[in-house]
C-alpha positions as CSV (number, residue, x, y, z in Angstrom):
1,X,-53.1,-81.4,-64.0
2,X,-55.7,-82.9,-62.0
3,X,-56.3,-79.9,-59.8
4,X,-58.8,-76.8,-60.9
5,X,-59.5,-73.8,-59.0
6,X,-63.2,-75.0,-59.8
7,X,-62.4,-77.2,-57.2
8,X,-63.2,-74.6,-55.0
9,X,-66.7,-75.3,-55.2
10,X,-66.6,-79.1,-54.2
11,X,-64.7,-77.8,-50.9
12,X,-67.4,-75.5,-50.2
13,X,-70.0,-78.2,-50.7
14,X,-68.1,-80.9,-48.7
15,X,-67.4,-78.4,-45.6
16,X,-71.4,-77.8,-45.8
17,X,-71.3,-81.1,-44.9
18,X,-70.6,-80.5,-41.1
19,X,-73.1,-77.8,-41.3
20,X,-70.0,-74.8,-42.4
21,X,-71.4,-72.0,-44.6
22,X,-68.5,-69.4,-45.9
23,X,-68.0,-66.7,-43.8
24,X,-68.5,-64.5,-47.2
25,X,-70.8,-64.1,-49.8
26,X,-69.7,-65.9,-53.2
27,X,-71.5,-63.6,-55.4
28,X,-69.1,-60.8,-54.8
29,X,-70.9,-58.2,-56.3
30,X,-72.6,-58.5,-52.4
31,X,-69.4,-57.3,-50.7
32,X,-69.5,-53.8,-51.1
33,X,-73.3,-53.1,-49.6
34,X,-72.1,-55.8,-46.6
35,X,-69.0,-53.7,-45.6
36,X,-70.6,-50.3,-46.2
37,X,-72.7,-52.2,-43.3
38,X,-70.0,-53.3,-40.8
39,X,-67.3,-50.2,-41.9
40,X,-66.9,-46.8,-40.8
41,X,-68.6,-44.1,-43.7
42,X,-65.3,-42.7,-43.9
43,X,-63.1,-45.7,-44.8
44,X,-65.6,-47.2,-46.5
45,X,-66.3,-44.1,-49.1
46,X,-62.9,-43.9,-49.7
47,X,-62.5,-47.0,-50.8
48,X,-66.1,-47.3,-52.5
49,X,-66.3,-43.7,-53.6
50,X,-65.4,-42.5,-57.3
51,X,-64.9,-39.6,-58.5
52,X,-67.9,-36.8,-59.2
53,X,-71.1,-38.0,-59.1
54,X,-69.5,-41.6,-59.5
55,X,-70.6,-41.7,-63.5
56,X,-67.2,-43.5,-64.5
57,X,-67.4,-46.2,-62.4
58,X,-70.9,-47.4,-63.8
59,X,-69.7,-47.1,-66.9
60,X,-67.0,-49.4,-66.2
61,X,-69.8,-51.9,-65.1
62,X,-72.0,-51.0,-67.8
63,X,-69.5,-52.0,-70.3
64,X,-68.5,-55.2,-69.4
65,X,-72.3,-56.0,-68.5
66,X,-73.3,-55.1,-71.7
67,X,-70.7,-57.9,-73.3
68,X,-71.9,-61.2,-73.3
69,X,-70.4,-64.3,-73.5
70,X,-71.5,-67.0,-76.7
71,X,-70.2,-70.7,-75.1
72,X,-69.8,-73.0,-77.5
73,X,-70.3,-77.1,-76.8
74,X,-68.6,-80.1,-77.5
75,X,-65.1,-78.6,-76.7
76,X,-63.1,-80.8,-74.7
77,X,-62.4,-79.0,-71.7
78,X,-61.2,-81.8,-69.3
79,X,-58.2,-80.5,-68.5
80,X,-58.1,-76.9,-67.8
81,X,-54.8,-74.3,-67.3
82,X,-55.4,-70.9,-66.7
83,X,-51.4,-70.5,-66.2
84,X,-50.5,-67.6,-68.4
85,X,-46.9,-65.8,-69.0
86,X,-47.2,-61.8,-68.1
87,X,-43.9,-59.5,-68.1
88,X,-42.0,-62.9,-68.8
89,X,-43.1,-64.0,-65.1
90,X,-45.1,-67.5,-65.2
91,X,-48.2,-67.2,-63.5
92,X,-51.1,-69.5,-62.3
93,X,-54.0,-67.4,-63.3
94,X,-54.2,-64.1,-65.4
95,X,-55.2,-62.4,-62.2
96,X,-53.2,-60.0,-60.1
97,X,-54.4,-57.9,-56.9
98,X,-54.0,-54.3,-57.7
99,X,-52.5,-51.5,-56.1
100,X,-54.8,-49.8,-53.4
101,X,-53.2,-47.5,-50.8
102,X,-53.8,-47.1,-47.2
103,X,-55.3,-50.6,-46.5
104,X,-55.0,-49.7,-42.7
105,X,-58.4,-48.1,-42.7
106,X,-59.9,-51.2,-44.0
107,X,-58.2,-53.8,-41.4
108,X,-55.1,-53.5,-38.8
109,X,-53.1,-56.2,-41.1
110,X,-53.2,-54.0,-43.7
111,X,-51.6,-54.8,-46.8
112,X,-49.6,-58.1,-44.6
113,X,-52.5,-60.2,-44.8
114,X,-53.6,-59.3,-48.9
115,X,-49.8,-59.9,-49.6
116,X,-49.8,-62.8,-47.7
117,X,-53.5,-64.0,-49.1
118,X,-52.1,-62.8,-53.0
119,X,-48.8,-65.4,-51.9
120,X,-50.7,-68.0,-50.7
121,X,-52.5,-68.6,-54.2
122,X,-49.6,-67.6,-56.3
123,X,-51.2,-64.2,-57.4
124,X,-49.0,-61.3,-57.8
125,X,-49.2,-58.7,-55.5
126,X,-49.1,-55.2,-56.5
127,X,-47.4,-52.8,-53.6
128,X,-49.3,-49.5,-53.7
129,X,-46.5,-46.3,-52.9
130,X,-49.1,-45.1,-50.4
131,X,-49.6,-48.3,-48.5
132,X,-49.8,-48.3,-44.7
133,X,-46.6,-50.3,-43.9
134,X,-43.3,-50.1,-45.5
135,X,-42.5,-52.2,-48.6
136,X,-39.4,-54.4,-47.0
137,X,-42.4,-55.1,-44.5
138,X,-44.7,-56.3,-46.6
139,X,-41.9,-58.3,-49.0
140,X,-41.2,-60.0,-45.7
141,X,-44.6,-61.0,-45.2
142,X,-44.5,-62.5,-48.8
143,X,-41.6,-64.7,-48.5
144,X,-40.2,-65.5,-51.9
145,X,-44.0,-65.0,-53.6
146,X,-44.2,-62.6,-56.6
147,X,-44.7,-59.1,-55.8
148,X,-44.6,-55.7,-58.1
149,X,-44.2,-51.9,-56.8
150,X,-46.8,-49.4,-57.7
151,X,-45.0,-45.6,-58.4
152,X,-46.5,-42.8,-57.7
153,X,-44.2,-40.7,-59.1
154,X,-43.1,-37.9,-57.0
155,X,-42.0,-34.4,-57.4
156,X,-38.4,-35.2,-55.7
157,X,-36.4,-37.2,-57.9
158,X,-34.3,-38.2,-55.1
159,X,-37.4,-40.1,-53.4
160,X,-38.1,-41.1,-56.9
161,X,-34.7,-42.8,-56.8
162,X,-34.8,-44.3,-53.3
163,X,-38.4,-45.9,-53.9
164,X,-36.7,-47.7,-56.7
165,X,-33.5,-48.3,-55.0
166,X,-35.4,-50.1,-51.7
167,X,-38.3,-52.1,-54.3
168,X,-35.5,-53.8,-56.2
169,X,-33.7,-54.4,-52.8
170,X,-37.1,-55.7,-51.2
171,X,-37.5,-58.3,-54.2
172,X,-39.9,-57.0,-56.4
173,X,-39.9,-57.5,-59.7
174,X,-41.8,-55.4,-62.3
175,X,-43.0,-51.2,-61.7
176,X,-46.3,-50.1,-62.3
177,X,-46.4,-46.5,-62.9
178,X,-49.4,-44.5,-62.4
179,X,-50.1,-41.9,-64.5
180,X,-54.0,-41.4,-64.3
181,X,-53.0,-38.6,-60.7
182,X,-51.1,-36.2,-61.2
183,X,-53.7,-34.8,-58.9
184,X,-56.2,-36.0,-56.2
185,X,-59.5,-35.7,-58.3
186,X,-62.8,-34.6,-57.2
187,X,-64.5,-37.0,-54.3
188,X,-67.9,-36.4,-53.0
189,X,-68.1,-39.0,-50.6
190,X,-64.3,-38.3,-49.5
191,X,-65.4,-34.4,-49.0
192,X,-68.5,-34.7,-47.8
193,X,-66.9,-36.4,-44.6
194,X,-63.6,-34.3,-44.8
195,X,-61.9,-37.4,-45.3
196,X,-58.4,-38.2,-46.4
197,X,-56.0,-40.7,-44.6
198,X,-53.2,-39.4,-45.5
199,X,-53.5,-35.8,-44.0
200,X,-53.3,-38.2,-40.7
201,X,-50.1,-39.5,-41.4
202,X,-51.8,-43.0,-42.9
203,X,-51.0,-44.4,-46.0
204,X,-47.7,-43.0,-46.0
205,X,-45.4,-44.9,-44.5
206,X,-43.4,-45.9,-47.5
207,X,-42.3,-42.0,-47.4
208,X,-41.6,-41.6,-43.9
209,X,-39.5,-45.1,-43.6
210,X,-37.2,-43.4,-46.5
211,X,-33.8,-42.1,-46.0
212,X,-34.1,-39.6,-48.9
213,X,-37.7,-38.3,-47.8
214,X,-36.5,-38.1,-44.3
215,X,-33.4,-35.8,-45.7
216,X,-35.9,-33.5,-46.6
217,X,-37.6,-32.7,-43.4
218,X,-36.2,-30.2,-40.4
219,X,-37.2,-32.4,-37.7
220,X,-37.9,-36.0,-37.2
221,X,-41.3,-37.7,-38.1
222,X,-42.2,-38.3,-34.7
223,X,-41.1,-34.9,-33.4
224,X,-43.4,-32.5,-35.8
225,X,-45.8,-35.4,-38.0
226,X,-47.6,-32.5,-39.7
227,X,-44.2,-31.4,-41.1
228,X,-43.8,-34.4,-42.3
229,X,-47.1,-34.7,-44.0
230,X,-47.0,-31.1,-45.4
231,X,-43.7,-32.3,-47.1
232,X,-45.1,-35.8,-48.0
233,X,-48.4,-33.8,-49.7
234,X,-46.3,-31.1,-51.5
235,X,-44.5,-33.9,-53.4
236,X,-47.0,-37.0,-53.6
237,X,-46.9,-36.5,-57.6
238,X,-45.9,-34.0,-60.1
239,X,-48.4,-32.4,-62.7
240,X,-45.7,-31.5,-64.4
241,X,-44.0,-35.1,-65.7
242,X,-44.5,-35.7,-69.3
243,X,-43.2,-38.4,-72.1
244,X,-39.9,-37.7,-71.8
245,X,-39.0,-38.0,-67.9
246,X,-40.0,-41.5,-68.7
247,X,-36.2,-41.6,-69.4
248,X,-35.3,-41.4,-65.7
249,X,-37.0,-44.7,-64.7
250,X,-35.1,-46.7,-67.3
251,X,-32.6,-45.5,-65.9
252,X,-33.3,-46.3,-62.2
253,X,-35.1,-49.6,-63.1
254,X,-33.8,-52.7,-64.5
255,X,-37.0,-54.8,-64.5
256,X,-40.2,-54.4,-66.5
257,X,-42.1,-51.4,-66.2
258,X,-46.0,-51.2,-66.6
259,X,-47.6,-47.6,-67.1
260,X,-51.0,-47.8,-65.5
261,X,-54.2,-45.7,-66.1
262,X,-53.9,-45.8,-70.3
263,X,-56.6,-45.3,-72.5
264,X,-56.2,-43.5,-75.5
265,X,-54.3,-46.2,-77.9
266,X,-51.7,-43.6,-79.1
267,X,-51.0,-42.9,-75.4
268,X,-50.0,-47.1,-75.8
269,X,-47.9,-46.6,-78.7
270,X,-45.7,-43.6,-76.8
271,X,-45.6,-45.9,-74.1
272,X,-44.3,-48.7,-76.4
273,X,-42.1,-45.9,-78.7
274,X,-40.8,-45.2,-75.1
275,X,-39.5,-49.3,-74.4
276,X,-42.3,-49.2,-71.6
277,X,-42.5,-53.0,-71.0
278,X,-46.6,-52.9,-70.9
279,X,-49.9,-50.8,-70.0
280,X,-52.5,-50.8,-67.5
281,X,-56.1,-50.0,-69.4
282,X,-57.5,-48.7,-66.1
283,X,-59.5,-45.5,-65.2
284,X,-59.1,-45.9,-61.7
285,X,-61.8,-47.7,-60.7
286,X,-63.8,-44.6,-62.1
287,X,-62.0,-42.5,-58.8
288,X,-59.8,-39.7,-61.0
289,X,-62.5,-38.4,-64.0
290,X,-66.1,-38.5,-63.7
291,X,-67.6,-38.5,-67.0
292,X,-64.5,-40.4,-68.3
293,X,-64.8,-43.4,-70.8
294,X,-65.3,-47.1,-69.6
295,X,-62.0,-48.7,-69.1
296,X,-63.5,-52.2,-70.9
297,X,-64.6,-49.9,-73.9
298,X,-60.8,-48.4,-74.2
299,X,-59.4,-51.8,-74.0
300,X,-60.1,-53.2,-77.5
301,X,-58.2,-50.3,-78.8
302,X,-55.5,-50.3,-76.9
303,X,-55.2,-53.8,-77.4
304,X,-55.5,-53.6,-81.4
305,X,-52.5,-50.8,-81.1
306,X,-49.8,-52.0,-79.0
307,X,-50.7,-55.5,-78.6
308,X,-48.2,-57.2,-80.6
309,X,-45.6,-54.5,-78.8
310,X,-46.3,-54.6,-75.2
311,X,-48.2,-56.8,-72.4
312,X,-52.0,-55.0,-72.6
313,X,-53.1,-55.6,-68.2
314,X,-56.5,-54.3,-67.7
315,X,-58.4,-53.0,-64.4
316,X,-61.3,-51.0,-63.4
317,X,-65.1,-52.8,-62.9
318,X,-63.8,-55.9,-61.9
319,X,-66.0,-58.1,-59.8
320,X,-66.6,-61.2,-61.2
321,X,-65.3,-64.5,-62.7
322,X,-66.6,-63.9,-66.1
323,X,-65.7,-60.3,-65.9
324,X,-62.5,-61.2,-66.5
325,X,-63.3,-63.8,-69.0
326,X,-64.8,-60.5,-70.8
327,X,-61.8,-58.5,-70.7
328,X,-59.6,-61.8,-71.8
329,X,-61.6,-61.8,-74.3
330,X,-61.2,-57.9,-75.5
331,X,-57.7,-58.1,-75.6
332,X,-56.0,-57.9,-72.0
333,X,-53.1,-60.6,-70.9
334,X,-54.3,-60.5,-67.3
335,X,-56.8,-58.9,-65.0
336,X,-56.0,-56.8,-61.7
337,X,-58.9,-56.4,-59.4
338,X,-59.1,-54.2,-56.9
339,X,-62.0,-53.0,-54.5
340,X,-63.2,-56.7,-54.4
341,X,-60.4,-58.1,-52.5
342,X,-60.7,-54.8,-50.0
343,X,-63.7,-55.4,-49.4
344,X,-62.5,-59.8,-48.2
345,X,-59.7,-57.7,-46.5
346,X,-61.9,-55.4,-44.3
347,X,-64.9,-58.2,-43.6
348,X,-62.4,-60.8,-42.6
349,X,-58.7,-60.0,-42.8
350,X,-56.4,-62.0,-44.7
351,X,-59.0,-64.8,-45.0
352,X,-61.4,-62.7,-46.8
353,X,-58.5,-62.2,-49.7
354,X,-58.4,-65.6,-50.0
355,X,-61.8,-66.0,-50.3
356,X,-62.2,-63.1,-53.3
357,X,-58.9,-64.3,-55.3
358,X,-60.5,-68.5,-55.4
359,X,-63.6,-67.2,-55.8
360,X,-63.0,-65.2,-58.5
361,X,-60.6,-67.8,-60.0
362,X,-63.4,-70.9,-59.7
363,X,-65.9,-68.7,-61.4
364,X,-63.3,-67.8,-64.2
365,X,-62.6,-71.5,-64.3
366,X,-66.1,-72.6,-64.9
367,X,-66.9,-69.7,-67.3
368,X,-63.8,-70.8,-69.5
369,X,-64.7,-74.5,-69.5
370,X,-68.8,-73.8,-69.7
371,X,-67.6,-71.6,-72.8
372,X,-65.8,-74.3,-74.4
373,X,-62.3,-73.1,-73.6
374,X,-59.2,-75.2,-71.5
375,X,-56.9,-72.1,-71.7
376,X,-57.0,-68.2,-71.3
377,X,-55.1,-68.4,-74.8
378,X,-58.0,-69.6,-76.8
379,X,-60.4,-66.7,-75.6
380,X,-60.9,-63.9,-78.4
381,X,-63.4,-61.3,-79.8
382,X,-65.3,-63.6,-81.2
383,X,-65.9,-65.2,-77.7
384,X,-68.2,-62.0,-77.2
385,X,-71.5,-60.0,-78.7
386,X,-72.2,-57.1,-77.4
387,X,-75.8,-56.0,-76.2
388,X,-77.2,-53.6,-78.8
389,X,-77.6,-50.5,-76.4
């Protein structure tokens, strides 16, 4: 192979040379307190703030701190390849960017410049249903690169339909479903600043670029916008969906489909019992229930239930390289991380994307080799002890 992305760290090292620094922390645990710095408190708790008193997304932390990683010596880890297969797509890294919405409030590029970052380094890119700019945009900005669609299911089947209908057209490949809102949970930091994007018309332009949305409205967007948004918030997602209306996007999708925001493993086997393709261990980043478990305690389970039936993805406390050596290591097939790479995307655009995913990938790199492994496939349980608590 000849080529690691612990390489990254040579770079660095050799630019220093000249006297260049990066522009951005590498410990990216540090990103979050430097854009609650530079950002806006109402962008900035959206994208930072959880749900309740923020409780879940400790947890998430606390879980996959409290694992630790036993490297073993003498392995010979020369030649490293963190290439792994996921949804029967080959990938370079078990890492995709996940689906956050309404990346305008972070940076004017928006979701161009992750896409374009996530295409640049051969990471998937996961299209969130409430992004800023329209998905045949944002395909465009990805060129031929590997990009998924992130469903929030809506009320109106018909929209349901055309989503579909316009993300196969657009190129992407797999559907991630999410399941964990049915309704917007309960956000201190978003309410104490009376702030949600999309009651400004942001974050939905997927909805009003969409023929069978746009059927649905008396007038124009432009002509009466809060029309448009009443409609858009009286449909965002249905309550009212259960197992069974997972019928209708078989029907309407011919690629894999991941259902995201699974915890409970016999919510993985009806997902499997369903010919769901794969599940999403994620709580949301700790954003819909406060109090809720830690997404890297629900993964072992999950993992022990469905694993030999469908591809086990995990997200949700992400920040580091051997974060997601941890969750490798507990059962998942790949890692999406999310507020990390928003954070690179509002400190320095498309750049600062870049800068998260090789970051994140060097560190992974080093972790697997300084823990005696050449490949992702090697990693197990046994890989981890957990801190007695």
């Amino acid at each position: 192979m000849g080529e690691h992305w612990a390489d990254f760290q040579y770079e660095i090292y050799l630019n220093g040379m000249t006297g260049a620094v990066p522009r951005l922390p590498t410990d990216l645990t540090r990103l979050e307190e430097l854009t609650e710095q530079r950002l806006g408190p109402g962008p900035v708790g959206y994208v930072a703030g959880s749900a309740g008193n923020g409780s879940t997304a400790r947890a998430n932390r606390a879980a996959l701190e409290r694992r630790r990683i036993v490297p073993r010596m003498l392995r010979d880890v020369h030649e490293r390849d963190l290439s792994v297969e996921v949804l029967g797509r080959a990938l370079p890294a078990p890492l995709a960017l996940a689906p956050v919405g309404v990346l305008s409030i972070m940076h004017p590029d928006a979701e161009s410049a992750a896409a374009r970052a996530a295409a640049a380094q051969g990471v998937p890119y996961i299209l969130s249903s409430a992004s800023s700019t329209p998905m045949e945009q944002v395909a465009e900005a990805m060129g031929d690169a590997e990009r998924w669609f992130q469903l929030y299911w809506p009320k109106d089947p018909e929209v349901a339909r055309s989503f579909l209908d316009r993300a196969r057209a657009a190129g992407f490949t797999a559907l991630v479903v999410t399941l964990d809102t049915p309704l917007l949970s309960w956000r201190p930091r978003d309410l104490d600043q009376a702030y949600l994007p999309f009651l400004h018309g942001v974050g939905t332009a997927n909805y009003f670029s969409d023929p069978a949305f746009r059927a649905g409205l008396a007038k124009p967007v432009h002509e009466d916008p809060n029309a448009a948004v009443m409609h858009f918030l009286g449909m965002f997602s249905d309550p009212a969906k259960s197992w069974p209306d997972l019928a209708f996007l078989r029907e309407n999708w011919d690629g894999p489909i991941v259902l995201k925001g699974v915890l409970h493993p016999d919510d993985a086997r009806l997902a499997a019992d369903a010919g769901m393709d794969g599940v999403v261990v994620s709580n949301h980043g700790g954003r819909q229930v406060a109090g809720a478990v830690a997404a890297a305690d629900a993964l072992p389970r999950v993992a022990e239930a469905v694993g030999d039936r469908l591809t086990v993805l995990f997200d949700s406390g992400v920040r580091t390289g051997d974060d997601i050596f941890k969750a490798l290591a507990l059962g998942a097939r790949a890692v999406l991380v999310g507020r990390p790479y928003v954070y690179g995307l509002g400190l320095d655009g498309r750049s600062g994307v870049e800068h998260v995913i090789r970051c994140l990938l060097a560190e992974l790199d080093l972790t697997l080799a300084l823990s005696g492994h050449a490949t992702p496939g090697t990693i197990g349980p046994a890989d981890l002890v957990e801190d007695p608590a």
